[in-house]
C-alpha positions as CSV (number, residue, x, y, z in Angstrom):
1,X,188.6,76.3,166.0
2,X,187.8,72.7,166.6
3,X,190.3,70.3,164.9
4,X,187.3,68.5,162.9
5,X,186.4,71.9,161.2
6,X,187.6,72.6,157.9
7,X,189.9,75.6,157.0
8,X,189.0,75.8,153.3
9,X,190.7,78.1,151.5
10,X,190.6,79.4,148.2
11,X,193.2,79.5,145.7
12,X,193.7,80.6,142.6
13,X,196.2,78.8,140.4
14,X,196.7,79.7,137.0
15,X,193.3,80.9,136.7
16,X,191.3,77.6,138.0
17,X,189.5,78.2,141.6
18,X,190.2,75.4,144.0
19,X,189.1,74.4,147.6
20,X,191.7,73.0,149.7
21,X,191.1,71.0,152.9
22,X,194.1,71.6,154.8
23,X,196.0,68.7,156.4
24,X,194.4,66.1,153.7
25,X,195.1,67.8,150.3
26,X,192.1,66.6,148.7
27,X,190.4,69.4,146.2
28,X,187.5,70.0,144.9
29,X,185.9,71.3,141.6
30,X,184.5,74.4,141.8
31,X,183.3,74.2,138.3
32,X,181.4,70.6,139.3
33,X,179.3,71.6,142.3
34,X,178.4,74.7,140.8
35,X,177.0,72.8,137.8
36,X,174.9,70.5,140.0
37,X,173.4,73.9,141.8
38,X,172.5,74.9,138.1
39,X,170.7,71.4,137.2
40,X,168.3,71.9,140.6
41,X,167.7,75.7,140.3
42,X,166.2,74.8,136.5
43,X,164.2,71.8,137.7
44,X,162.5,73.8,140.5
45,X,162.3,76.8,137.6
46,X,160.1,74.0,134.8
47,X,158.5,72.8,137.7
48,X,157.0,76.1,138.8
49,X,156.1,77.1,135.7
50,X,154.4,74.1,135.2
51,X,152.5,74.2,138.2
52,X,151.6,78.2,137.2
53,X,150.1,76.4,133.8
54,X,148.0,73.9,135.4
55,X,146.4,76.2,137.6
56,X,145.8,78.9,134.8
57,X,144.2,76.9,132.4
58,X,141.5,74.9,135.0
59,X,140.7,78.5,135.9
60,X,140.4,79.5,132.4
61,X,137.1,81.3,131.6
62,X,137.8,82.0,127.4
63,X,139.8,79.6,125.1
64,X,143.3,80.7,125.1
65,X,144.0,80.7,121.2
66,X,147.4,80.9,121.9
67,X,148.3,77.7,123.2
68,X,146.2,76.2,120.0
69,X,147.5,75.0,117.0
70,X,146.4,76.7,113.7
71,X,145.1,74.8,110.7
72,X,143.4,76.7,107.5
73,X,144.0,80.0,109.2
74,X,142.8,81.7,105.8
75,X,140.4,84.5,106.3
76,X,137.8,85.7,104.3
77,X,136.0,89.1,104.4
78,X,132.2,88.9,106.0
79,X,129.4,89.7,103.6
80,X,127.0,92.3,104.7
81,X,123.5,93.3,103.2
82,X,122.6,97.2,102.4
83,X,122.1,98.2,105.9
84,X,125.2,96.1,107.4
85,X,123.4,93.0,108.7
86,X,125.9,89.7,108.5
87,X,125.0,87.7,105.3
88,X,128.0,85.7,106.0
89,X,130.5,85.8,108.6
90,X,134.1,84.0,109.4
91,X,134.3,82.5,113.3
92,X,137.0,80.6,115.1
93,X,136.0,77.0,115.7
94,X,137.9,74.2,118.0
95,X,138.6,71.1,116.8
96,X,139.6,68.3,119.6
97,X,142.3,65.9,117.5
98,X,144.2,62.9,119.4
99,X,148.0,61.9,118.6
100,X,147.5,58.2,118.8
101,X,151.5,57.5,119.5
102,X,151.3,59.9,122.8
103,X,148.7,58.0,124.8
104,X,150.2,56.6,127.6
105,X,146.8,54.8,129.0
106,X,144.1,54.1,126.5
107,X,141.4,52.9,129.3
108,X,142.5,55.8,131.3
109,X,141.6,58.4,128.5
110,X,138.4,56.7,127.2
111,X,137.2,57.1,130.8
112,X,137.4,60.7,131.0
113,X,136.7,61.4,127.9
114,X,133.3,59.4,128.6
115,X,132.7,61.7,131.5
116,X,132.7,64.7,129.1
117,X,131.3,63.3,125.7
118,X,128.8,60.2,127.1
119,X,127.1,60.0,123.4
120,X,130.0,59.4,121.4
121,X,130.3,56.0,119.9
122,X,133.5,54.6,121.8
123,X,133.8,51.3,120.2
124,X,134.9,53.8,117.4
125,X,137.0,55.7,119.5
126,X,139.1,52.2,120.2
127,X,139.6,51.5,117.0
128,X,140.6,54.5,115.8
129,X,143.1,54.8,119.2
130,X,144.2,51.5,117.6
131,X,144.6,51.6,114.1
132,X,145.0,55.6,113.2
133,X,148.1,57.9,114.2
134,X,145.9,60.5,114.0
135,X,142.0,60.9,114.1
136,X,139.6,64.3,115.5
137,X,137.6,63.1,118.2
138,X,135.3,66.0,118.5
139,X,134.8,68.9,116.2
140,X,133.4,72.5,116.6
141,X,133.5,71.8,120.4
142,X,131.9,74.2,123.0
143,X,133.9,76.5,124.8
144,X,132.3,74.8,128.2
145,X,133.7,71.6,126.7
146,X,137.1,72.8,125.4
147,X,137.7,73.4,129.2
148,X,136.5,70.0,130.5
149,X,138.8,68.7,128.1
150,X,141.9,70.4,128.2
151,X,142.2,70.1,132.2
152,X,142.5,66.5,131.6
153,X,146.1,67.9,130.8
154,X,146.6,64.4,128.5
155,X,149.5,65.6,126.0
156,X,147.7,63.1,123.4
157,X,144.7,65.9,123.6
158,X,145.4,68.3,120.1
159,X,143.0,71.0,119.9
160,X,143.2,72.9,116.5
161,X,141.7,76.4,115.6
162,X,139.9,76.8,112.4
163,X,138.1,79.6,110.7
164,X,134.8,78.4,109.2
165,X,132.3,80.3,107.7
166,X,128.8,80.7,108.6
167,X,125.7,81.9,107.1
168,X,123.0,83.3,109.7
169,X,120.3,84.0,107.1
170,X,120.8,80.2,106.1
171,X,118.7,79.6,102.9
172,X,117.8,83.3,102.6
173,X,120.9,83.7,99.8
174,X,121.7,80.8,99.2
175,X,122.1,81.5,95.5
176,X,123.1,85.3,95.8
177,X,126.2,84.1,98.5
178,X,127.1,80.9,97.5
179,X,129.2,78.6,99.2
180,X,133.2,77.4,99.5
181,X,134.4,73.9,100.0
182,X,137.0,71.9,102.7
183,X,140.1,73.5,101.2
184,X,138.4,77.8,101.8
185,X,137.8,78.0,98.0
186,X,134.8,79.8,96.8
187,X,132.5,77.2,94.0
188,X,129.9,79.0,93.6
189,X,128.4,82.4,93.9
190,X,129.4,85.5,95.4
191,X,132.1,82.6,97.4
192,X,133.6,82.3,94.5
193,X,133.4,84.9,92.0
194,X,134.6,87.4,94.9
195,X,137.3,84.9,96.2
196,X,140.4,86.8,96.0
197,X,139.2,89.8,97.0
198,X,137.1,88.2,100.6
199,X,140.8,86.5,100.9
200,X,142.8,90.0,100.7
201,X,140.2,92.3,102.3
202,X,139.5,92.9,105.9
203,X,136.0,94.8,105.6
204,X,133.2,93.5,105.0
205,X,131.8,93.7,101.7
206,X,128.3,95.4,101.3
207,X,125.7,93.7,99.0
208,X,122.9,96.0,97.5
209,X,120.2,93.5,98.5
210,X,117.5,94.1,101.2
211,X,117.1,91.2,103.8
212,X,113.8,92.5,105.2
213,X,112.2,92.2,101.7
214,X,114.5,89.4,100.4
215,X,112.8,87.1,103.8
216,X,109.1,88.9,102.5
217,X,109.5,88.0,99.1
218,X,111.1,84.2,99.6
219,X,107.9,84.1,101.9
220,X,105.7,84.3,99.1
221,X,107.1,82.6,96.6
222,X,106.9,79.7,98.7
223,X,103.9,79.7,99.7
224,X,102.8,80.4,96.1
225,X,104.9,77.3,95.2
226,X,102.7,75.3,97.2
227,X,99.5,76.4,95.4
228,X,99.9,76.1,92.4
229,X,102.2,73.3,92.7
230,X,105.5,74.9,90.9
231,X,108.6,73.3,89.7
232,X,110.2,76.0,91.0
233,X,110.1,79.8,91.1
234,X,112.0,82.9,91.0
235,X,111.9,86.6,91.2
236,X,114.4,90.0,91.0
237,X,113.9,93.0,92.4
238,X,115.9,95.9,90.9
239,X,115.8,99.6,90.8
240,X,115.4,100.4,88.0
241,X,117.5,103.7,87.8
242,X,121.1,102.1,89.0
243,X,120.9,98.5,88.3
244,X,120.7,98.1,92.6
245,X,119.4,94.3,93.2
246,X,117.2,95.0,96.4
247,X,115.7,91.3,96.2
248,X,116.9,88.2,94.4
249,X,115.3,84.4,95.2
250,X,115.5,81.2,93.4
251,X,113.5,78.3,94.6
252,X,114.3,75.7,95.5
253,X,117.4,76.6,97.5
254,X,119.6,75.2,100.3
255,X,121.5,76.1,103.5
256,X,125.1,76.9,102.6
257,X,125.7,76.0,106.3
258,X,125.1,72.1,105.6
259,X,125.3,71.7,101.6
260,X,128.1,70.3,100.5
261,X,127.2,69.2,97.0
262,X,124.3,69.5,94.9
263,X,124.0,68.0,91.5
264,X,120.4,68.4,90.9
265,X,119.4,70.8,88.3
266,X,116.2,71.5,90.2
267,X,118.9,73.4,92.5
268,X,119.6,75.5,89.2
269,X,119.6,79.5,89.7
270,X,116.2,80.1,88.1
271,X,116.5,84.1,88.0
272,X,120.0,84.1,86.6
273,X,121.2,81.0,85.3
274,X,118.3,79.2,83.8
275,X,117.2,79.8,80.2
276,X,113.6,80.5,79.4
277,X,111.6,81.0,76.3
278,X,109.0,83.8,78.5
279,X,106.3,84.1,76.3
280,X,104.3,87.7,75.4
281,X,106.6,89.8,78.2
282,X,108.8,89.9,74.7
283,X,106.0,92.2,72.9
284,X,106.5,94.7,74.8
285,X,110.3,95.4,73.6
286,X,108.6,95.0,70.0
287,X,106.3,97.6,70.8
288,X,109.1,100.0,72.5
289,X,111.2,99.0,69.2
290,X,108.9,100.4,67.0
291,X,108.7,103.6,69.0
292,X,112.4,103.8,69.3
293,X,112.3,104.1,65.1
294,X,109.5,106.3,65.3
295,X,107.4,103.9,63.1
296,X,104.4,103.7,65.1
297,X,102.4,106.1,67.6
298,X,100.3,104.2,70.2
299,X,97.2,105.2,68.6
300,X,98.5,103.8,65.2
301,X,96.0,101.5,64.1
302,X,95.6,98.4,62.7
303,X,92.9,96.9,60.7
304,X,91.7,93.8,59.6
305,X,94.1,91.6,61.2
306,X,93.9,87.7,60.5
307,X,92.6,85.4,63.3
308,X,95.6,83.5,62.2
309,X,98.6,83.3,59.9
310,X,101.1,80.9,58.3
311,X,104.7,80.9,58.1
312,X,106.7,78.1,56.6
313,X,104.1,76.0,56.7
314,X,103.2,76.5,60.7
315,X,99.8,78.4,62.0
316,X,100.7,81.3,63.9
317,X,97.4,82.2,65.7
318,X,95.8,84.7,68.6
319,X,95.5,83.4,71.6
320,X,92.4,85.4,72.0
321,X,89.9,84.3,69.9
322,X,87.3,86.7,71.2
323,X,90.6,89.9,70.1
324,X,89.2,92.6,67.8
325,X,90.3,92.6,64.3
326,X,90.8,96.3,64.2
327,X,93.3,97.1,66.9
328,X,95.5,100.3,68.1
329,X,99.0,100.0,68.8
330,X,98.4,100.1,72.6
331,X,95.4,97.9,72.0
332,X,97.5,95.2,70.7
333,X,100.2,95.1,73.9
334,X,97.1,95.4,76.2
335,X,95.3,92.7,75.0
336,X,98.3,90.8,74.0
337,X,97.8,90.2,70.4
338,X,99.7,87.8,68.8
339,X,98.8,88.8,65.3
340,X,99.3,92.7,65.9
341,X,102.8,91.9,67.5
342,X,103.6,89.6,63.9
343,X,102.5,93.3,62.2
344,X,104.6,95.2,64.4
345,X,107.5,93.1,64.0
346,X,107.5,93.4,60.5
347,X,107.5,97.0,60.2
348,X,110.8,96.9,62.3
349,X,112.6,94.4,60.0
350,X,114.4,91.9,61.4
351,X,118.1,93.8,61.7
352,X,116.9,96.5,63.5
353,X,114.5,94.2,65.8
354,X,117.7,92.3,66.8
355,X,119.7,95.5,66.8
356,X,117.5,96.4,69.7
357,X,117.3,93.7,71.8
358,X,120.9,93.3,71.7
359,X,121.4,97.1,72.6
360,X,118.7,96.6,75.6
361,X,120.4,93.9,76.6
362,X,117.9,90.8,76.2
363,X,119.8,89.0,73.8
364,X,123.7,88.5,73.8
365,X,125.8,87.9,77.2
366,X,125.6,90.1,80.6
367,X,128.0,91.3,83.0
368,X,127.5,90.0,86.8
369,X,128.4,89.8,89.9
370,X,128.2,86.2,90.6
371,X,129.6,83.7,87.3
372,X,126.0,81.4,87.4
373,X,124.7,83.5,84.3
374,X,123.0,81.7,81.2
375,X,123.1,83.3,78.0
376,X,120.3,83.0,75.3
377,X,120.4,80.4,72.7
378,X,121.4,81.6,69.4
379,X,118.3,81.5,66.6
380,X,118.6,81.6,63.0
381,X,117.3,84.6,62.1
382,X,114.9,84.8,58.7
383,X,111.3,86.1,58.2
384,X,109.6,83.7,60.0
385,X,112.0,83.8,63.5
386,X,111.2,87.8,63.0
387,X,107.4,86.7,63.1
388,X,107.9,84.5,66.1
389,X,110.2,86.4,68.2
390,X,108.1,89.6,67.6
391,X,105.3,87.9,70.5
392,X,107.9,86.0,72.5
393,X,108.0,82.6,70.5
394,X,110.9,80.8,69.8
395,X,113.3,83.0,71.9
396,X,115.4,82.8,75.1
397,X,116.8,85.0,77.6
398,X,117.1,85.1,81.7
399,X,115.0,86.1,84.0
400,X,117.9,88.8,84.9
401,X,118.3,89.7,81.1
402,X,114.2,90.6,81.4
403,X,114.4,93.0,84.4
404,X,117.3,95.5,82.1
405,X,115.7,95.2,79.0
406,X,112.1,96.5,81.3
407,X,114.6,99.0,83.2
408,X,115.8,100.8,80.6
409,X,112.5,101.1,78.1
410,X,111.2,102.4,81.7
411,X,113.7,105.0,82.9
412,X,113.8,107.4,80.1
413,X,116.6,104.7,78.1
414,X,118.9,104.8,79.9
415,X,121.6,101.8,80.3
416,X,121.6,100.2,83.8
417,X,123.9,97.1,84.9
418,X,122.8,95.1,87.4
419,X,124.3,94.8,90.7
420,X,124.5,92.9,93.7
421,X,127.7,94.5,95.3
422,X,126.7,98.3,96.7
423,X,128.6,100.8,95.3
424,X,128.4,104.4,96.2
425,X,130.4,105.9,93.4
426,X,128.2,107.9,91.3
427,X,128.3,106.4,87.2
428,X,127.5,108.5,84.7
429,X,125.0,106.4,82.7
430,X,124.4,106.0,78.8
431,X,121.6,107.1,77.3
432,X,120.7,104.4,74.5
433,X,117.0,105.2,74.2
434,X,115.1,108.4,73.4
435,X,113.3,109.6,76.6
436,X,109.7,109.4,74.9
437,X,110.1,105.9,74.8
438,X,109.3,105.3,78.4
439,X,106.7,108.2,77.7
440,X,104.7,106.3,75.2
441,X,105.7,102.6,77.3
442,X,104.6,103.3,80.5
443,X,100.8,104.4,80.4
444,X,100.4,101.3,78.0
445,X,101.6,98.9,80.6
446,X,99.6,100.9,83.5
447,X,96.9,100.0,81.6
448,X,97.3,95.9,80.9
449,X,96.9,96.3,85.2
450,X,93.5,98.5,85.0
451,X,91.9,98.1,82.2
452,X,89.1,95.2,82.0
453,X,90.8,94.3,78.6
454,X,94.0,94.4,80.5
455,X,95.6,91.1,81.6
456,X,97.1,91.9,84.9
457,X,94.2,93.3,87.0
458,X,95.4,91.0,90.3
459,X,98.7,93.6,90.2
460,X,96.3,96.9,90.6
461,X,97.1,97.1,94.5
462,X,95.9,100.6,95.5
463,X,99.0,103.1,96.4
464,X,101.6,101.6,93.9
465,X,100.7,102.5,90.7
466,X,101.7,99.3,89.4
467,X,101.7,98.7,85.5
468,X,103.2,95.3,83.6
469,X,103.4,92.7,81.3
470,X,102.5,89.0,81.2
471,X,104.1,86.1,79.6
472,X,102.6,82.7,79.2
473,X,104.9,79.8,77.4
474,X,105.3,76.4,77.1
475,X,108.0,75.0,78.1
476,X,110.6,74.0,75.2
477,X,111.3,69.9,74.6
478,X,113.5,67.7,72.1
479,X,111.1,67.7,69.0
480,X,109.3,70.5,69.7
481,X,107.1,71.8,73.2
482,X,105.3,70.2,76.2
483,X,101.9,71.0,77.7
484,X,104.0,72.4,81.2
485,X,104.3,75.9,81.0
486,X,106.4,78.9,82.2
487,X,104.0,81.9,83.4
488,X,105.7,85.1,84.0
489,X,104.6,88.8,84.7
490,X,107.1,91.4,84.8
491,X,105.9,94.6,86.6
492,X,106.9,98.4,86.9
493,X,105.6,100.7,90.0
494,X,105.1,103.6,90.3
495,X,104.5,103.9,86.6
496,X,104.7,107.4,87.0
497,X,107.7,107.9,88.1
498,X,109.3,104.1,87.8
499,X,111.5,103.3,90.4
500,X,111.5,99.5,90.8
501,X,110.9,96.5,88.3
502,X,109.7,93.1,89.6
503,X,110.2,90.1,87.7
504,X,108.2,87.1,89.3
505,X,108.5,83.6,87.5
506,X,106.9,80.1,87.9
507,X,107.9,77.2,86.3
508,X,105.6,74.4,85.6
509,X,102.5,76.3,87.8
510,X,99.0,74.4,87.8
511,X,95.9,75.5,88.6
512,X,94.1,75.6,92.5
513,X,90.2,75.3,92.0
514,X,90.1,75.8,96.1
515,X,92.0,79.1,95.9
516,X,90.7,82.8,96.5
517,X,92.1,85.4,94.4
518,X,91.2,88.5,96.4
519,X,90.8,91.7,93.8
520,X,92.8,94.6,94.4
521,X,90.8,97.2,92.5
522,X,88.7,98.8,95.5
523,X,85.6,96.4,93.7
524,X,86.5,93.6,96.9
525,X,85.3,91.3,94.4
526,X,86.5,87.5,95.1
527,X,87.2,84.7,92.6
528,X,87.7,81.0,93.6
529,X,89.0,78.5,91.7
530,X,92.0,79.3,88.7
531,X,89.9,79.5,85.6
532,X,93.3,79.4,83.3
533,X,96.6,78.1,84.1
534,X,98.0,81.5,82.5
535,X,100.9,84.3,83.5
536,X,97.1,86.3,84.1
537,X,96.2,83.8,86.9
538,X,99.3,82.6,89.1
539,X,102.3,85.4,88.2
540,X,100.7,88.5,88.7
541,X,98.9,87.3,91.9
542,X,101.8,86.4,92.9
543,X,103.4,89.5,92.2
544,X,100.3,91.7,93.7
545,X,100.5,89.7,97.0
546,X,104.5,90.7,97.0
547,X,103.7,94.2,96.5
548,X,101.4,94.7,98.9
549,X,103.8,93.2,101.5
550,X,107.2,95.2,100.6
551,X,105.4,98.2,99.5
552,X,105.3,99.9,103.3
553,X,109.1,98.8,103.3
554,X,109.8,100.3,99.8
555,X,107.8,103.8,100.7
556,X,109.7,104.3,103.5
557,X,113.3,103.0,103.4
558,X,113.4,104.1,99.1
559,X,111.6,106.7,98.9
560,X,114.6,109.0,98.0
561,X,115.9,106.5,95.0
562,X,118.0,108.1,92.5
């Protein structure tokens, strides 16, 4: 061996490794230069990993949710309708944030980021690079865009995952769904009144209503709204026989998508919230009252009834001047008879006349689904509020509070809650009314829709066997009422056999002279112009021109309600 070679040999001296170089004596650390080996091997280690980073996220197709930070990572259960279409649905969204503090070039950054966003407003951008700690440059960013962005690789760059809701059907529910606010609370409808539960529960919860016919029945009211210039309008679809809400629409309404706040009482849930005084659909519970006490058969007649009456002081008059004096029990619900109804009520007495609207449900509070639920003013009750309620004056309920109170008188008495959440447990239902209730109701209010004496002939669409009641009132003031009105017509097909009730409300209507009405009798007879801004006139053609378009849908999807 060559003398400039080193003979190193190692040692071992009370448990410490040395090298010795022979001849000079120096040592070394093993310990030291193994450390420094150590230091290398993890640099090359971070820097390879590093590398393998870079080159899987610019090949990237999908965001990698992993690698993103999570903010309001609260979930909510989707909302389905009867047949499982999304109503509302939870999605991840990206929000782009930028940490201020870790920008190392701000002309650098504003650059590329101008490459990928050229719209944004980037005197903005400055300022908030210069003033703010923390700002979001860009939220619910595209998945294309996400990618653009993050292979910029600028460690200022903060994307954040959300979970945002989002309602496909837009306006369609608006009042049925709801919405929730910044902070995932439900405020208002379905949002909020099922809050905890969408919060706890993974599947999605199944609504009884029908978006096929809720979209078909919006359609029309809309376009209704337009032609007789409305306030607003609503309507309820129900079976009648489990309380199932197929259809529900208040007008106006808004896209829970976009709305954040709306104080407007025009925005007000007409068919469940808002508070009506509705006019002659009343008389037919007086009528169904007096059967119910078996005072009265519908041929029971009555004579010589007053054009007019008095009561504390105030006129109580027909509406009618042309009605008959001498009337029949069904004769006077036909032919809405003010005077008759007065009679009627009387015969009941006022405990038992309250007694049963209470039981039916009209009067009092109801049970819901969603919390935006008026409840009826309270009245004084004395001889002359009998008088006055017995024909719908002078008394309040909800459009909602209407369709149970015309359920149950319709499906042989028995008690019905309405529903908008689908339940398939079968409930043994109360029976509060005797069966020939409906018997004696039905045929009368199959004939307000056919008979020329009748008030509801628009409704008599061929097929359905539609029968109903109308309701004109004005509109309720401070002092006493005003000339707009509230026309309603509540409807029950097939009378035969009931299966649905329709409730269809307008508030504030006004007459079209340019419009058609189109008879639905099998006469083809056409009518232009509204001769009276009446429930007779707007309502029921309303209601008819509903019919006709959900009744292929309700034939063949329903035909098998229990």
């Amino acid at each position: 061996m060559s003398k400039n070679n080193l003979n190193i040999i190692l040692e071992d001296e009370k448990n410490t490794f040395l090298y010795k170089k022979n001849k000079s004596n120096i040592t070394v650390s093993f310990n030291r230069i193994a450390f420094i080996f150590f230091i290398f091997f993890l640099i090359s280690i971070i820097y390879s990993i590093h590398l393998i980073h870079l080159g899987t996220r610019k090949n990237n197709d999908n965001i990698n949710l992993e690698n993103i930070s999570f903010s309001n990572k609260l979930y909510r259960a989707d909302i389905v309708d009867r047949d499982g279409k999304f109503l509302v649905k939870t999605v991840s969204s990206i929000d782009i944030g930028i940490s201020t503090k870790q920008v190392i070039n701000k002309d650098k950054l504003i650059l590329n980021l101008k490459y990928i966003f050229p719209h944004k407003d980037y005197n903005l951008v400055r300022s908030n690079l210069d003033n703010k700690k923390f700002f979001y440059f860009e939220k619910k960013i595209s998945e294309e865009n996400y990618e653009k962005i993050m292979q910029l690789g600028d460690k200022s760059i903060q994307p954040e995952e959300k979970l945002i809701r989002i309602y496909p059907e837009k306006n369609l529910f608006s009042h049925i769904i709801g919405q929730i606010d910044d902070n995932n609370q439900g405020i208002s409808g379905l949002e909020k009144s099922l809050d905890e539960k969408l919060k706890k529960f993974k599947n999605p919860v199944k609504l009884t209503v029908d978006t096929d016919i809720q979209y078909l029945v919006r359609n029309e009211l809309i376009r209704f709204n337009e032609i007789f210039s409305t306030k607003g309008s609503a309507a309820i679809l129900m079976d009648v026989n489990n309380g199932e809400i197929i259809s529900l629409v208040s007008l106006p309404d808004f896209d829970p998508n976009e709305r954040k706040e709306i104080k407007d009482i025009n925005f007000i849930n007409r068919a469940t919230k808002g508070i009506y005084e509705l006019g002659s659909v009343f008389k037919t519970f007086t009528l169904a009252a007096a059967f119910s006490e078996k005072l009265i058969e519908p041929y029971t007649e009555f004579n010589d009834l007053p054009k007019s009456i008095t009561c504390a002081g105030f006129p109580i008059r027909e509406y009618d001047e042309k009605i008959p004096s001498n009337l029949t029990a069904e004769q006077i619900l036909i032919r809405s008879g003010n005077i008759g109804s007065v009679k009627i009520g009387q015969l009941i007495g006022l405990e038992k006349f309250r007694s049963f609207l209470i039981n039916i449900g009209v009067l009092g509070e109801i049970n819901f689904d969603i919390e935006e639920v008026g409840k009826p003013i309270k009245i004084n009750w004395g001889k002359c509020k009998l008088a006055t309620t017995s024909y719908g004056h002078g008394i309040t309920t909800t459009l909602l509070q209407l369709v149970k109170g015309y359920s149950i008188i319709s499906n042989g008495g028995y008690d019905i809650t309405p529903s908008l959440i689908k339940d398939n447990k079968k409930i043994k239902k109360a029976k509060i009314l005797e069966e020939n209730v409906s018997e004696k109701i039905l045929p009368i209010l199959r004939k307000i829709v056919t008979s020329k004496e009748g008030t509801a002939s628009l409704a008599n669409i061929k097929g359905y066997e539609v029968g109903g009641k109308t309701g004109t009132a004005q509109k309720s003031m401070v002092g006493g009422y005003s000339k707009n009105k509230i026309n309603t017509f509540v409807s029950v097909f097939p009378t035969s056999n009931p299966k649905f009730v329709l409730a269809v409300m307008l508030d504030e209507p006004k007459g079209n002279k340019d419009y058609i009405y189109h008879y639905r009798d099998g006469s083809k007879i056409k009518y232009k112009g509204t001769p009276y801004n009446t429930a007779g006139w707007t309502s029921v053609e309303v209601t008819g021109q509903i019919i006709e378009k959900i009744g292929p849908i309700l034939a063949t999807k329903y035909s098998d309600v229990n």
